[in-house]
Structures are given as structure tokens and as C-alpha cells.
VOKE-586548 format. One record per residue (C-alpha): residue in three letters; x, y, z; chain. Coordinates in steps of 0.5 Angstrom, whole numbers, plus 500, padded with zeros to 3 digits. Layout:
N
residu:x:y:z:chaine
ALA:X:Y:Z:A
...
This chain:
264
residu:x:y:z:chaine
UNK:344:167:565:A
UNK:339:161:562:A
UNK:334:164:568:A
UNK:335:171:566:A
UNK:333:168:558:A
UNK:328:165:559:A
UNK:325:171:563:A
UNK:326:174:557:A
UNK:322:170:553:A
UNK:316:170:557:A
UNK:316:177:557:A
UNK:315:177:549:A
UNK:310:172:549:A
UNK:306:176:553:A
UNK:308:182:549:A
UNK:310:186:555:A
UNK:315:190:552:A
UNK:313:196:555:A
UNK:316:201:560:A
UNK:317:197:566:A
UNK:312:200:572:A
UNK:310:199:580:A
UNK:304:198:580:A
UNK:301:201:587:A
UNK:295:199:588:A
UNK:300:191:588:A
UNK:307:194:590:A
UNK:309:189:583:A
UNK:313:192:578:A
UNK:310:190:571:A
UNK:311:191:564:A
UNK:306:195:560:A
UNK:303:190:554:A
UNK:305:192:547:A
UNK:305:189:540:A
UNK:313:186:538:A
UNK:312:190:532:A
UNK:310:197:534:A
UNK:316:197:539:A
UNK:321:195:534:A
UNK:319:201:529:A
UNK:320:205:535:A
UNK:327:202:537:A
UNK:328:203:530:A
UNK:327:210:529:A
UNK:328:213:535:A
UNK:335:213:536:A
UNK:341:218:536:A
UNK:342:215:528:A
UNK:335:215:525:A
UNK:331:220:529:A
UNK:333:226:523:A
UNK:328:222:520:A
UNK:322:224:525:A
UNK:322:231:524:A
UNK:322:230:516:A
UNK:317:234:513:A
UNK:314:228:509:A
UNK:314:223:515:A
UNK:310:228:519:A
UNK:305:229:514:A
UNK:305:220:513:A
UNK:304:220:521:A
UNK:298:225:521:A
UNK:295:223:515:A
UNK:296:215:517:A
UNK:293:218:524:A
UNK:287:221:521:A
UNK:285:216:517:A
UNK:286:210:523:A
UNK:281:215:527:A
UNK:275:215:522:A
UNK:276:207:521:A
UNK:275:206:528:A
UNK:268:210:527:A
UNK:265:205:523:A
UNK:261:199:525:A
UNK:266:194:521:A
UNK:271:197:527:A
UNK:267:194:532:A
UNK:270:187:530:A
UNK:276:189:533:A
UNK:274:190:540:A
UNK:274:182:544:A
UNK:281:183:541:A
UNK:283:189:545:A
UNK:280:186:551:A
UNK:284:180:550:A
UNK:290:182:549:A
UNK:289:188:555:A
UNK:287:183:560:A
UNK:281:188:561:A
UNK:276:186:567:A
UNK:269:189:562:A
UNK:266:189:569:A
UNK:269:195:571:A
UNK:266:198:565:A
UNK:260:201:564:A
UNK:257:197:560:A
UNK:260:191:561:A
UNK:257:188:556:A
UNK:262:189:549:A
UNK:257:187:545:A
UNK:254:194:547:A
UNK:259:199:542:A
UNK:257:200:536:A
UNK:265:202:534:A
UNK:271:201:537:A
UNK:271:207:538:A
UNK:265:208:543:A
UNK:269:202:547:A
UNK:275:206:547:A
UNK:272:212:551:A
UNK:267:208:555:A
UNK:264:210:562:A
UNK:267:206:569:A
UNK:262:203:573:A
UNK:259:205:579:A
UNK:263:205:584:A
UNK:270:202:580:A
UNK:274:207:580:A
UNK:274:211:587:A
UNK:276:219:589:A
UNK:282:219:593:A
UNK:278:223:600:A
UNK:274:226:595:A
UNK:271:230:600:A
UNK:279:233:602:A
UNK:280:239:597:A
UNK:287:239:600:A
UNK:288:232:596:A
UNK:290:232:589:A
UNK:289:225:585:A
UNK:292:223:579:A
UNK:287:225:573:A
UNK:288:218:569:A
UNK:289:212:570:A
UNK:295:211:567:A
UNK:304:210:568:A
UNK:304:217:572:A
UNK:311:220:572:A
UNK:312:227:577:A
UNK:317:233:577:A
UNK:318:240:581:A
UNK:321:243:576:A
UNK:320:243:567:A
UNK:328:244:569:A
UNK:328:237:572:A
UNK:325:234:567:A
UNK:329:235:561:A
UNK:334:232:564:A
UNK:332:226:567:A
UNK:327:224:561:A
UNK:324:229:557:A
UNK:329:230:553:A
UNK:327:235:547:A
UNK:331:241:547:A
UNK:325:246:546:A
UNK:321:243:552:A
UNK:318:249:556:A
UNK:313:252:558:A
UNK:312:258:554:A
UNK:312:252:548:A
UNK:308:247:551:A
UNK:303:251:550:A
UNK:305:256:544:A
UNK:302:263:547:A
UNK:300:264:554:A
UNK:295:269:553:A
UNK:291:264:549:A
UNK:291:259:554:A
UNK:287:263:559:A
UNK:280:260:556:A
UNK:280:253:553:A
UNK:285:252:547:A
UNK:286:247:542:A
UNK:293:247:538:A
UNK:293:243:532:A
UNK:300:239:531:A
UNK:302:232:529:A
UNK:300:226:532:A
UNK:307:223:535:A
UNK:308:217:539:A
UNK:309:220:547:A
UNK:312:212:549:A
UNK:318:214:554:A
UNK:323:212:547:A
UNK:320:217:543:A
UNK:320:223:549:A
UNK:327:221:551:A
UNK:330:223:543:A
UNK:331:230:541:A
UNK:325:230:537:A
UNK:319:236:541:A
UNK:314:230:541:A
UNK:311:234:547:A
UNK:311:241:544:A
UNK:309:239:537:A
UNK:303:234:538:A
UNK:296:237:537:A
UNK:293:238:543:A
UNK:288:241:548:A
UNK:290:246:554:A
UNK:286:248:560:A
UNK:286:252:566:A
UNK:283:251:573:A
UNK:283:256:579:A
UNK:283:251:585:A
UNK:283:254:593:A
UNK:289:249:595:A
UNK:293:249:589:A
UNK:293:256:585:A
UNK:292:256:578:A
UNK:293:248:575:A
UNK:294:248:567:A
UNK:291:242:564:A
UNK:293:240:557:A
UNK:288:235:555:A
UNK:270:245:559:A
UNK:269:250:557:A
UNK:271:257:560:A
UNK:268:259:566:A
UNK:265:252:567:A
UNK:265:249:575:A
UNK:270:243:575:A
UNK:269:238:581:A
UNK:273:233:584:A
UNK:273:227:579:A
UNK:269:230:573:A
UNK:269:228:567:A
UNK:274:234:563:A
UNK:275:230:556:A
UNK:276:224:554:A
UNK:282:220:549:A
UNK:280:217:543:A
UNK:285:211:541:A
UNK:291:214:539:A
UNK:291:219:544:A
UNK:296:219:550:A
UNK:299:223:555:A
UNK:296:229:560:A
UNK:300:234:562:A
UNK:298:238:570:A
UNK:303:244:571:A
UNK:301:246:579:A
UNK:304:254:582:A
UNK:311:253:584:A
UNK:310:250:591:A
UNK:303:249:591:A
UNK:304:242:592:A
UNK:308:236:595:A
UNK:308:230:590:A
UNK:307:222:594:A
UNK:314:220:596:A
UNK:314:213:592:A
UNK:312:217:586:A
UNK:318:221:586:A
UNK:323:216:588:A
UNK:320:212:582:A
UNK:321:217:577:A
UNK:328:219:579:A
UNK:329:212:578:A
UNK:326:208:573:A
UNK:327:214:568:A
């Protein structure tokens, strides 16, 4: 119990409050690194009790507006005060960073959608078009069907397809969907809030060789993508990415499957 504790402690110490992860390249499971104020208001608002308040009107507007606002101040010069704090916090290695220097944004912003360095961040057998790779560095959760995912951790009761992306005919090109701006920490998705259908979003499709059509929510229309291209960016505040594949155009790796049934 005292060893147990004392675990405890230290894990709030460090912030790491997060969803509990494996780590692969490590084979340790770790805890994403969260500031103690940030999950305590998710704690508070997403549960069974209070999570109507989510879906008012007056909130949803409050969150929108408190996200725009948030956006352009991080655009400005003063921002960049912010950054060595982030760097800080995060434990990030800026030699992986292209520039390393963080002296070199001008806003938190421009250090926010920054570059890999040369050679970093590797393609999985980028030369195998039959491997598909995670299009992200970040947790990464796998299911063979929407069906499975709304039992297991997206719970949001009108979680599909067909309202993922609001109207298929439109999500033959590239589409923006305007919408709210919700928190997508796997608290907030396994409430009965529709986080994933009711945030804003970008929508595109890839038509590959191996794997069919893939539908991607995050080029133009018409545009060639190659293995490890750049399709778009997250500025701070964005979060999850979405791929939907062609039913059994692709074999998911076995420990991630068995980490998503598991720890979720």
C-alpha cells in the first residue's frame, strides 16, 4: 500500500496523469505528461453526472471562442515566451527538430508545427508499398470495425461513419467541416458526449494500390501523396486523426491490437 502511494506521488509530480501508453520503441508503458489542473477539469465535467453540461449551447460557444482567441495569441511574438517552458515540461529532445534551436520561432505557434530533422523520424520499409505506417507520431489505438469502437472506448452514441464525415458525397474532394473544438483525451471520448462527430475537422481521401480507398480526417484533390508526406499539420490545441481503411484491406500489428483491447 505505502509502495503503492508513493508511485502515486511521484507520478503527480512529474504531471504524468495521462493515458497510460507502451511505449514501442522501449517495450515500457508510460503515462502521458499532463498539467494536474487540466485533468481534474476533465475528471470534473466528463462524468455520467455533469457531462449534460458539455453539450449545452453556452459551453460549446465558451470552448470555441476560448480556442480561437487561445490560437491567435499564440501567433504573436509575445508567445514565444512560452516555448523553453514547453520544451521543458515535455522532455523534448529540439535535436530531432528542424531547427533545433528554439530561439528560431518567432511564435510558439511556428514551434508548435516545426519540421523533423533529416533522418529522425524514419519511414517504416519506405520503399514496401504493402506496409502502411502510423501517420503520427502519437498514442495509436486500432479497431476492425466503428462497431468495435463504440464498445470499447468511443462511446458517443452517434459515432459512424456516415456522421464522421457528415455527407459522403462531399468527402470525395478535400473538405473542411466547421464545429466545436472538444477535448479528444480518452475521458472526454468514452462519455456520451459526440466529440469525434461534432468537432471541427478536415476530411480527405487516398486511393492506394495495396489498400483501396483510405479516408483520412485531418492535399488538394487530385494531388500525388507519397509514402511520408507532409498532408497537413495540427497547430496547439489540435488532436486526433482518424484513417478508416476498405474492410480487409489491412491486417492491423498484433500488439497493437492487443494494447487497444487492453488498456482501453
Amino acid at each position: 500500500m505505502f509502495d503503492y502511494a508513493l508511485a502515486l506521488v511521484k507520478l503527480v509530480q512529474n504531471r504524468e496523469v495521462g493515458w497510460q501508453t507502451l511505449n514501442r520503441k522501449t517495450g515500457k508503458y508510460e503515462r502521458e505528461q499532463q498539467p494536474i489542473l487540466k485533468k481534474l477539469k476533465l475528471l470534473l465535467l466528463f462524468k455520467p453526472l455533469t457531462e449534460w453540461i458539455d453539450q449545452t449551447y453556452l459551453l460549446r460557444r465558451w470552448i470555441h471562442e476560448k480556442t480561437v482567441i487561445a490560437g491567435q495569441k499564440e501567433a504573436t511574438t509575445l508567445s514565444s515566451n512560452q516555448i523553453q517552458a514547453f520544451i521543458d515540461f515535455y522532455h523534448i529532445n529540439m535535436e530531432e527538430s528542424e531547427p533545433p534551436a528554439p530561439s528560431a520561432y518567432a511564435t510558439f505557434d511556428d514551434f508548435f508545427v516545426r519540421h523533423h530533422a533529416p533522418q529522425s523520424c524514419p519511414i517504416y520499409e519506405k520503399d514496401n508499398m504493402a506496409k502502411a505506417v502510423v501517420v503520427a507520431d502519437s498514442r495509436v489505438v486500432v479497431y476492425p470495425s466503428v462497431s468495435q469502437t463504440k464498445t470499447v472506448w468511443i462511446k458517443g452514441k452517434n459515432f459512424t461513419i456516415e456522421n464522421l464525415i457528415l455527407d459522403p458525397k462531399r468527402a470525395s474532394v478535400w473538405t473542411d467541416v466547421s464545429g466545436d473544438y472538444n477535448q479528444v483525451d480518452p475521458i472526454c471520448l468514452s462519455s456520451q458526449v459526440d466529440i469525434l462527430t461534432r468537432n471541427a475537422q478536415c476530411c480527405i481521401w487516398i486511393e492506394t494500390r495495396e489498400f483501396g480507398w483510405i479516408h483520412a480526417l485531418f492535399r488538394k484533390a487530385g494531388t500525388e501523396v507519397n509514402r511520408g508526406d507532409e498532408t497537413g499539420i495540427f497547430q496547439f490545441g489540435g488532436s486526433s486523426i482518424i484513417v478508416a481503411f476498405e474492410k480487409d484491406r489491412i491486417k492491423f500489428d498484433e500488439d497493437l491490437s492487443w494494447f487497444t483491447v487492453a488498456w482501453n
